[in-house]
C-alpha positions as CSV (number, residue, x, y, z in Angstrom):
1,X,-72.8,-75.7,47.5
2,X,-73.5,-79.0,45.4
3,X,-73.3,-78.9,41.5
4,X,-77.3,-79.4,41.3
5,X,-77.7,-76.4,43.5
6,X,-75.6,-74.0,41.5
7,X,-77.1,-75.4,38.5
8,X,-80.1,-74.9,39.3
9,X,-79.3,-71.4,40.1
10,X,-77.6,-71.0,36.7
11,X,-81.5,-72.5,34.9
12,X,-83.4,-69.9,36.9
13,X,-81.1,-67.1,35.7
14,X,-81.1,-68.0,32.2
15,X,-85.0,-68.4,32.5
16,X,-85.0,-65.0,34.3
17,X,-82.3,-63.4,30.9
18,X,-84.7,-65.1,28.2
19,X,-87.9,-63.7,29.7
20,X,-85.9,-60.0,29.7
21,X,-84.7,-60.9,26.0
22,X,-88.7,-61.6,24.8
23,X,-90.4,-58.5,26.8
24,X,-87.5,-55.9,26.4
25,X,-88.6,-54.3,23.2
26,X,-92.2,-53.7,24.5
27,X,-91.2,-52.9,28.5
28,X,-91.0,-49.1,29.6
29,X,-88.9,-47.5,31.3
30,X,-90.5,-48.4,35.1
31,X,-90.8,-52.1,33.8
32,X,-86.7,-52.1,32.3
33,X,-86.2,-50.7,36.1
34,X,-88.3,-53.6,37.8
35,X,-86.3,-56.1,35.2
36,X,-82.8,-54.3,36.3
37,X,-83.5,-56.0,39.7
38,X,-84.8,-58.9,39.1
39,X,-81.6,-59.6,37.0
40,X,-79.7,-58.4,39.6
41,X,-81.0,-61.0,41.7
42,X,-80.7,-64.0,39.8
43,X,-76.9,-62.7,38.6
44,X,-76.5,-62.7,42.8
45,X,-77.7,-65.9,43.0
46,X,-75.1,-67.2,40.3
47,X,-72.4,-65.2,41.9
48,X,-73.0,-66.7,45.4
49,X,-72.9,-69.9,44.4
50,X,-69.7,-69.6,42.7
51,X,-67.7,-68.8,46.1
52,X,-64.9,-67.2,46.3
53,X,-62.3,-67.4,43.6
54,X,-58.9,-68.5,44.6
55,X,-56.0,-66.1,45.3
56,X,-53.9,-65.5,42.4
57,X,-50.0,-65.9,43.2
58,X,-49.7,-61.8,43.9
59,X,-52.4,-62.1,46.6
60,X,-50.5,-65.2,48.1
61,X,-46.9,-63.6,48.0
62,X,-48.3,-60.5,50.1
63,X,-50.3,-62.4,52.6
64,X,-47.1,-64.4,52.7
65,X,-45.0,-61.3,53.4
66,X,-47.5,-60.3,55.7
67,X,-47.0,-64.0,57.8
68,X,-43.0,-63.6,57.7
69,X,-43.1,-60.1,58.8
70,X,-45.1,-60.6,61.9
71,X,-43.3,-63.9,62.7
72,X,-39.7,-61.7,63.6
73,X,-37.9,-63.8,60.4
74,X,-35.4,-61.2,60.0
75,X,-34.3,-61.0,64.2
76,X,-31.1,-62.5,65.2
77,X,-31.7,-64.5,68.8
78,X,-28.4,-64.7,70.7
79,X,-29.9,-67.4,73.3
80,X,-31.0,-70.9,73.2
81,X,-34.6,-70.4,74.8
82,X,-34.8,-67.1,71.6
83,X,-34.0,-69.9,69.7
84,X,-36.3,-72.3,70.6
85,X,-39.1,-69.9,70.4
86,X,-38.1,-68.5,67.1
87,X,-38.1,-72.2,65.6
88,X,-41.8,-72.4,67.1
89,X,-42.8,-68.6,65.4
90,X,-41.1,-70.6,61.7
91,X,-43.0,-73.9,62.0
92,X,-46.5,-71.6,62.7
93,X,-45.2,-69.3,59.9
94,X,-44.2,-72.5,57.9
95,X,-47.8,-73.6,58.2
96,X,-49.8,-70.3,57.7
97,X,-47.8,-70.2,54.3
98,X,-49.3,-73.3,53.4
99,X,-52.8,-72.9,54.0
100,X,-52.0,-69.7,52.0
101,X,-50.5,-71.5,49.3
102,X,-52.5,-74.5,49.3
103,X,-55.8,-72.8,49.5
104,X,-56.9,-74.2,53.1
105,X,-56.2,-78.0,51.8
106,X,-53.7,-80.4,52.9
């Protein structure tokens, strides 16, 4: 989403808060309902446009456990061919952990 979009989302919100902020004292109870969702709305719209926020470093250390456990890191491989497939599991483990780390970007 571009900046203009979001901030135009972020206008239309605070338009949607200062109308609330004029008509709350004389609103009743159906209209504080009605004004309930249509803050709700406009807070989704915000929040949409935001994304997603970035892992912390907890989240990316267990997702990392979760790529090393399922790539075998702790098996011992007697054979050359083991080998050779093991070194394949680490480099797509290697680059998993990446995109973890890095958030998707190279």
């Amino acid at each position: 989403m571009s900046g203009a979009e979001l901030s135009a989302r972020i206008t239309a919100a605070t338009a949607a808060l200062s109308d609330y902020r004029h008509q709350a004292a004389a609103v009743d109870v159906a209209g504080r309902s009605l004004w309930a969702g249509r803050l709700a709305d406009m807070l989704g719209l915000v929040l949409s446009g935001l994304g997603t926020p970035p892992a912390g470093p907890a989240e990316q250390l267990k997702e990392i456990r979760l790529v090393l456990e399922s790539s075998g890191w702790q098996a011992t491989t007697p054979d050359l061919f083991a080998l050779l497939d093991a070194a394949e599991d680490w480099q797509i483990a290697l680059e998993e952990i990446d995109g973890i780390v890095n958030g998707g970007q190279p």
